[in-house]
Each structure stands twice: as structure tokens, then as C-alpha cells.
C-alpha positions as CSV (number, residue, x, y, z in Angstrom):
1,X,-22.6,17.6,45.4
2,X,-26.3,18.4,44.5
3,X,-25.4,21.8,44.8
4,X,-22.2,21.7,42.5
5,X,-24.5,20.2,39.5
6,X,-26.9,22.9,39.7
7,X,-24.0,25.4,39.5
8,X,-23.0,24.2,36.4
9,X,-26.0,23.8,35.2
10,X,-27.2,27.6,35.0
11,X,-23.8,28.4,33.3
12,X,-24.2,25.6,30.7
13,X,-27.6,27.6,29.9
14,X,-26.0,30.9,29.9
15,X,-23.6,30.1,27.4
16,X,-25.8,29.6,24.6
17,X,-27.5,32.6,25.1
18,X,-24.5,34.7,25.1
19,X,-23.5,33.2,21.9
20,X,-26.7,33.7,19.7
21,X,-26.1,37.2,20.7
22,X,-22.5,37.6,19.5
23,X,-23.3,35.9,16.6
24,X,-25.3,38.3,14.5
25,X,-23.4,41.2,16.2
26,X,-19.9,39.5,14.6
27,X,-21.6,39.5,11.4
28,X,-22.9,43.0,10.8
29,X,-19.8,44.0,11.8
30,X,-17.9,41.9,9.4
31,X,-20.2,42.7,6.3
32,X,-19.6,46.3,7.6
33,X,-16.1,46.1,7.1
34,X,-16.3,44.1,3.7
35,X,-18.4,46.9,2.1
36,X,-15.8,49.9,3.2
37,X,-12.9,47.9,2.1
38,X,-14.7,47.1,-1.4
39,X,-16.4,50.5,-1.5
40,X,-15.1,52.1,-4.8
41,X,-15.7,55.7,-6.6
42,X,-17.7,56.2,-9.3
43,X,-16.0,56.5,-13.2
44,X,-16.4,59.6,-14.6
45,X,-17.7,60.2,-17.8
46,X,-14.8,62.0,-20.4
47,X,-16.2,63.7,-23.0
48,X,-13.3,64.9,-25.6
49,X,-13.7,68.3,-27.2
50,X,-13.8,68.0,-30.6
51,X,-15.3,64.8,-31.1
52,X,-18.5,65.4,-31.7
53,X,-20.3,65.3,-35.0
54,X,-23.3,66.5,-36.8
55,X,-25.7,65.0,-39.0
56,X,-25.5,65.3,-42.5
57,X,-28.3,68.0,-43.6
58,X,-29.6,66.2,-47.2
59,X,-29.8,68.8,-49.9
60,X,-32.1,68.5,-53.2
61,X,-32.2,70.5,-55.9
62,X,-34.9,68.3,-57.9
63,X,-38.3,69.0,-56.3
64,X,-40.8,67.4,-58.7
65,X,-38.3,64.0,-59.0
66,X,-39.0,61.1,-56.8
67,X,-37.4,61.6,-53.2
68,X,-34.7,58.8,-52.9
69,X,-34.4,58.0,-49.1
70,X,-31.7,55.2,-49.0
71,X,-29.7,54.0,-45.8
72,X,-27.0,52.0,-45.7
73,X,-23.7,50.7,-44.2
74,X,-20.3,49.5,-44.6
75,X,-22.0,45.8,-44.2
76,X,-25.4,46.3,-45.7
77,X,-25.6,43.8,-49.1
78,X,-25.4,45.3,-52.2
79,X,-28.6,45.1,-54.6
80,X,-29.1,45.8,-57.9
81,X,-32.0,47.5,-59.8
82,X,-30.9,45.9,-63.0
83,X,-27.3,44.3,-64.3
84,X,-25.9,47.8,-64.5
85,X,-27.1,49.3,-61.8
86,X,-26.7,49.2,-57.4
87,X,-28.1,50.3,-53.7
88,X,-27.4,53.6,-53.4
89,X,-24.6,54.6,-51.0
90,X,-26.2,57.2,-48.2
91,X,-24.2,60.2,-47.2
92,X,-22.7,60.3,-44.0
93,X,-20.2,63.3,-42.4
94,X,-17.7,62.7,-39.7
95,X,-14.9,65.0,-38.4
96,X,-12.9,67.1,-40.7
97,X,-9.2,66.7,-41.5
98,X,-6.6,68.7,-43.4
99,X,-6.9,70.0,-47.1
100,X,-4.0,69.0,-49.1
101,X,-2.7,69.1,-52.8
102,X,-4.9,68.3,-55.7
103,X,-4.9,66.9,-59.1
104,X,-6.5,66.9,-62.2
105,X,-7.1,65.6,-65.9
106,X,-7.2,67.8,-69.4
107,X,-9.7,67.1,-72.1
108,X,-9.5,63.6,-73.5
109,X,-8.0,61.9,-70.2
110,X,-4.8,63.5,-70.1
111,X,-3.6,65.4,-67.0
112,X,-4.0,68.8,-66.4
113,X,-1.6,69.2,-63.3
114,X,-1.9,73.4,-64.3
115,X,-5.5,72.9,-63.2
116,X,-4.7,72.0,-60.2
117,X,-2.1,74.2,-59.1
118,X,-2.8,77.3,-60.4
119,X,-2.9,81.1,-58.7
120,X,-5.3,82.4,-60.7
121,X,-7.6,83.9,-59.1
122,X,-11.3,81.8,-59.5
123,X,-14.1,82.5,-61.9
124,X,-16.3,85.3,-60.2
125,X,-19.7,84.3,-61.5
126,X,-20.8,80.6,-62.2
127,X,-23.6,81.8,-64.9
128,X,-24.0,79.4,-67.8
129,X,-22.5,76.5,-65.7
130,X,-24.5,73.3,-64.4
131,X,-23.3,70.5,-62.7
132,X,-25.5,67.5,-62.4
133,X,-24.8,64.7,-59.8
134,X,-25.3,62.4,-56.7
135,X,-25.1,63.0,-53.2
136,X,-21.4,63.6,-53.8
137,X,-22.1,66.3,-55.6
138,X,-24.5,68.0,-52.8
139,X,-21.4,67.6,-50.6
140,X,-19.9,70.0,-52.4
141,X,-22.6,71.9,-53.5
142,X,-22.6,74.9,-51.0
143,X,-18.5,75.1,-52.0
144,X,-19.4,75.3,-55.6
145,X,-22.4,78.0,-54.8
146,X,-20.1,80.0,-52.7
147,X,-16.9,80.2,-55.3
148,X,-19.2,80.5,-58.4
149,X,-22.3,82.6,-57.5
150,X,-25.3,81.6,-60.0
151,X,-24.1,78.0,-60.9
152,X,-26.6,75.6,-60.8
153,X,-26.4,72.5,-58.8
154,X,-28.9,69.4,-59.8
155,X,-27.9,66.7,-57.0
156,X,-29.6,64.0,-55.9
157,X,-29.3,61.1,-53.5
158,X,-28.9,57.6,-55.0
159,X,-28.8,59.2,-58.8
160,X,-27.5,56.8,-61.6
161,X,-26.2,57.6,-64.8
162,X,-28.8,56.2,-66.9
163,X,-31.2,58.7,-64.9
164,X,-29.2,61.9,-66.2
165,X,-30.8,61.9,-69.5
166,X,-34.0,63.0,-68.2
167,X,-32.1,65.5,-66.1
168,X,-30.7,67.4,-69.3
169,X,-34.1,67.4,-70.9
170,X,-35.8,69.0,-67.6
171,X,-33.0,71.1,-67.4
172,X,-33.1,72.3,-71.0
173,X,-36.7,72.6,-71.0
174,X,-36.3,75.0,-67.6
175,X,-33.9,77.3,-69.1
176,X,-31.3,76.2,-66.8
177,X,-28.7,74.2,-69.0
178,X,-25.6,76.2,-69.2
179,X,-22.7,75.6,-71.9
180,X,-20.6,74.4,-69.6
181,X,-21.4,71.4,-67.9
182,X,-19.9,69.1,-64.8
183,X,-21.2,65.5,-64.7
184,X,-20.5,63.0,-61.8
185,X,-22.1,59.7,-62.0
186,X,-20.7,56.7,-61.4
187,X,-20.7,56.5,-57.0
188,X,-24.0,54.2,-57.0
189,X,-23.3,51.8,-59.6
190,X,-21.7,50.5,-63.3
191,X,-23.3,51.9,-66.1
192,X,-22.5,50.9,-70.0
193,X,-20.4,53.4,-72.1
194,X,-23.7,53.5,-74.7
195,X,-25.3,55.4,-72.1
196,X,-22.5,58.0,-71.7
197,X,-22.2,58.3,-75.3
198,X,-26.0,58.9,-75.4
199,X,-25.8,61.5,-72.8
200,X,-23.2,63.6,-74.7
201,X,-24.2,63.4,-78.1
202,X,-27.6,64.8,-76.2
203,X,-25.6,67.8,-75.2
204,X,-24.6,68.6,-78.4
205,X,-20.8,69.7,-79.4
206,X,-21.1,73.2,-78.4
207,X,-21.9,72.5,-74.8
208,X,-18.2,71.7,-72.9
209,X,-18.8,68.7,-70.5
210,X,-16.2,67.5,-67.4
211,X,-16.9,64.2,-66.7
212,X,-15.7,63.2,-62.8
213,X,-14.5,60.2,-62.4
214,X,-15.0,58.0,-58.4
215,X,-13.3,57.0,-55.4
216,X,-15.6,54.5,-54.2
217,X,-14.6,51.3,-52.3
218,X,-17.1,49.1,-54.0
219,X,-16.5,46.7,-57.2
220,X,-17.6,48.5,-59.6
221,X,-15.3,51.4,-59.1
222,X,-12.2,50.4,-61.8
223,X,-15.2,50.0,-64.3
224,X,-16.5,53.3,-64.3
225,X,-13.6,55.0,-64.3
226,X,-12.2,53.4,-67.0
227,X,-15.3,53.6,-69.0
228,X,-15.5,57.1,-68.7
229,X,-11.9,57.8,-69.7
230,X,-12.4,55.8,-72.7
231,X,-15.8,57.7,-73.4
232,X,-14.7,61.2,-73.1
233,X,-11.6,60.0,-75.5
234,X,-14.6,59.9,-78.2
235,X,-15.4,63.5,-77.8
236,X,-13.7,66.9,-78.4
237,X,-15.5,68.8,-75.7
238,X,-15.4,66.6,-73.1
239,X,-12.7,66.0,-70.4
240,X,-12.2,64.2,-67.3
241,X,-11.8,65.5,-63.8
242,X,-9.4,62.8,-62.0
243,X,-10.9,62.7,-58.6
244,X,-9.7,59.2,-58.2
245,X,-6.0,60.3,-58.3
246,X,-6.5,63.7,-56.6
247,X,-8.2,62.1,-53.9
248,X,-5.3,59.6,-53.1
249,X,-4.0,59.1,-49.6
250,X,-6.3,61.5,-48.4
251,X,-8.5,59.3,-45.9
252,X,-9.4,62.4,-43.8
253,X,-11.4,63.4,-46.6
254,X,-13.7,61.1,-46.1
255,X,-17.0,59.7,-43.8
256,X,-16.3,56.6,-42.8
257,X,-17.6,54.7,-46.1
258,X,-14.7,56.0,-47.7
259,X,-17.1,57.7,-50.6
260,X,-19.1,60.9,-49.0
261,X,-17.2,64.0,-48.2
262,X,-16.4,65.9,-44.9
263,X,-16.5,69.8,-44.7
264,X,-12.8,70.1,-45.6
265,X,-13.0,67.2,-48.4
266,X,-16.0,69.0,-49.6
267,X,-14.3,72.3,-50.4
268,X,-11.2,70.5,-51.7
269,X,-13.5,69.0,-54.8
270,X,-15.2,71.9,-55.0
271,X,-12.0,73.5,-55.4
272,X,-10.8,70.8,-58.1
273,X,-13.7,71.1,-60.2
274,X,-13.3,75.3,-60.6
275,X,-9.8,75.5,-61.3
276,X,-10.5,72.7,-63.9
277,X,-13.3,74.4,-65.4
278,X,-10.7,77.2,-65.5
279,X,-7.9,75.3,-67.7
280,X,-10.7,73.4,-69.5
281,X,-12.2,77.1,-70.9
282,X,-8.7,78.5,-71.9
């Protein structure tokens, strides 16, 4: 009997030692076998051809003005510098789409659908033109340099209409203020027709002055355009150059704040504004 309970004995302390060793030896092996199971690949990162974009290269043609450095976005609050004017809207360029059809208005607001889709071939030399403008107008500035070869292009970033006054009288003073003139203001902010009337009567009736209306997705928009409609009604040697209507439906025109110009919108107003200036001088 003695010899039975020491028997048992040793294998009661053998057990426990054989267990603490299977133990850990379960465990690696299980955590093994969890992080195979779960082991997954890596995502790869797609990159679409084509989808890239470039940043906007700023173009000024007014050296000795101010340099006008605004940013903003689609949710950025509007501000005013007085009760007719607003921030600035800052250039942007995203991918190109399509050009399509174009339209067009005659002197004193009326249409001028044979500007837009004429064949005739386009003015070879842009002497004795000038068009002054925002940074709308430098999107289109290298189209307009390109299809009328000596035109002068006075742009500027953030550019109201109550600053365009000073722009003729540098202009005039420089020698540079050609008889036909292109003016689009209107994409920052409202102005008040006295200050169109003032600007033409400045120019004198001998000078022949399109005035571009806006697409711009902000609330001042119907104001201007109506304003300058009813303005260039008042003059014989102005007209109006419907980008509002010729720029309808065509959202791949656009940047994404629905106002600055692509590389394809870009040439399309280019475009509009020469074969205007083409019915406007016949």
C-alpha cells in the first residue's frame, strides 16, 4: 500500500509539468495560424491617366499696379470693399472638356448669332485693339495673343469696374489704347451703371467698345448683366458680348467655381470675342 501512494504520487507531479509545457506551445501555434488565415495583400495604389492637373500659371499685364493675391473657395464668405463691390474670385484650372457652339450679341444688346458662326477667316493682326479685364480675361489671354498678334491684353486678378477708369487713362497715357476696345468687368462684384456710363463717355465716341457680360454663380450675377445691357443700349459704339448665353450648358468649360476657364473654355471665349469683334467692325 505504501508503495502504491508513492506511485501516484510522482505521476500527480508529472502532470503539471507536462501541461505548462503544452500550454504556450498550443498557443504560438494557434496565434500562428490566426495571422496566416487573416494575412491579407496590400491595396494597390491606381493612378488614372488623365487625371492629373496643373496649376494655374497667374498672368499680369499691369506691372506698376498693386499685385492682388486673393484665394478663395466655393465656401469662403463673401466680403465687400464697399456696397458695390466683393472678394475677388481666384482662378483655378481643372481638366479640359469639349469646345462646342457659341453665341453672341450685336451692338445695343441685340444678338449677333452671324458672329458666332461665321467662316470667315479671323482678323490677322490685333493692332489698335485692347481688351481690359479680370482674371477671366488672362484665361484667355494667350488665345487672344495667338489669333490676333499685337493686341494688348491689360488683366488683372480681383479687378473691379470702378478700377477700369484708371486703366484707360494709363493706357492712353502709354500709347497703348486702341480704337477698338473689349471690356469685361463684372466677375468680382456689382458695380452702378453711373460708373459704366463714366467709363465710356471717357472713351470717347470714336473708340468701339464690347462690353462682356458674366457667368458667375454668385448673387450679383443677374445685376450686372442686366446693367450692362441697359448701359450699352445708351451708346452707339458700344455692344455686348453675351457670354452668359454662349456659355450655357457648357459645365466642362469651367474650374470647379463654375467662373474661371479651362484650356478648351479658354479658347472658346477667346474665339467668341474675335469673331464678334469681326461683325461689330462691318
Amino acid at each position: 500500500m505504501k508503495r502504491s501512494r508513492l506511485f501516484f504520487a510522482g505521476k500527480g507531479t508529472i502532470r503539471p509539468i507536462v501541461l505548462s509545457t503544452l500550454i504556450p506551445v498550443i498557443l504560438i501555434m494557434a496565434a500562428c495560424g490566426y495571422y496566416v488565415l487573416n494575412k491579407t495583400e496590400p491595396v494597390a495604389h491606381i493612378v488614372e491617366a488623365g487625371r492629373t492637373t496643373a496649376q494655374p500659371v497667374q498672368r499680369t499685364y499691369e506691372p506698376d499696379e498693386e499685385k492682388t493675391n486673393v484665394k478663395m473657395n466655393e465656401k469662403a464668405k463673401e466680403k465687400k470693399d464697399d456696397k458695390t463691390d466683393s472678394a475677388a474670385i481666384a482662378p483655378n484650372n481643372p481638366a479640359d472638356k469639349p469646345v462646342e457652339a457659341m453665341e453672341a450679341k450685336e451692338p445695343n444688346g441685340r444678338p449677333a448669332s452671324a458672329a458666332a458662326k461665321t467662316t470667315d477667316p479671323l482678323p490677322r493682326s490685333g493692332k489698335g485693339i485692347t481688351a481690359i479685364g479680370d482674371s477671366v480675361m488672362l484665361d484667355a489671354a494667350p488665345f487672344l495673343e495667338k489669333m490676333l498678334p499685337g493686341i494688348v491684353v491689360d488683366g488683372k486678378v480681383g479687378r473691379q469696374m470702378r478700377q477700369a477708369g484708371d486703366v484707360v487713362e494709363r493706357l492712353k497715357a502709354q500709347g497703348r489704347l486702341g480704337d477698338r476696345i473689349i471690356i469685361e468687368l463684372g466677375t468680382n462684384g456689382p458695380f452702378n451703371k453711373k460708373q459704366l456710363r463714366s467709363l465710356l463717355q471717357s472713351l470717347g465716341g470714336d473708340k468701339r467698345v464690347l462690353l462682356v457680360n458674366t457667368r458667375v454663380p454668385r448673387q450679383w450675377e443677374a445685376a450686372v448683366n442686366r446693367d450692362i445691357a441697359e448701359v450699352a443700349n445708351e451708346f452707339s459704339n458700344a455692344a455686348v458680348v453675351d457670354w452668359y448665353s454662349a456659355s450655357k450648358g457648357k459645365d466642362g468649360f469651367f474650374s470647379r467655381d463654375g467662373v474661371h476657364l479651362n484650356r478648351r473654355g479658354s479658347e472658346f471665349y477667346a474665339t467668341l470675342l474675335v469673331k464678334t469683334l469681326m461683325a461689330f467692325n462691318e
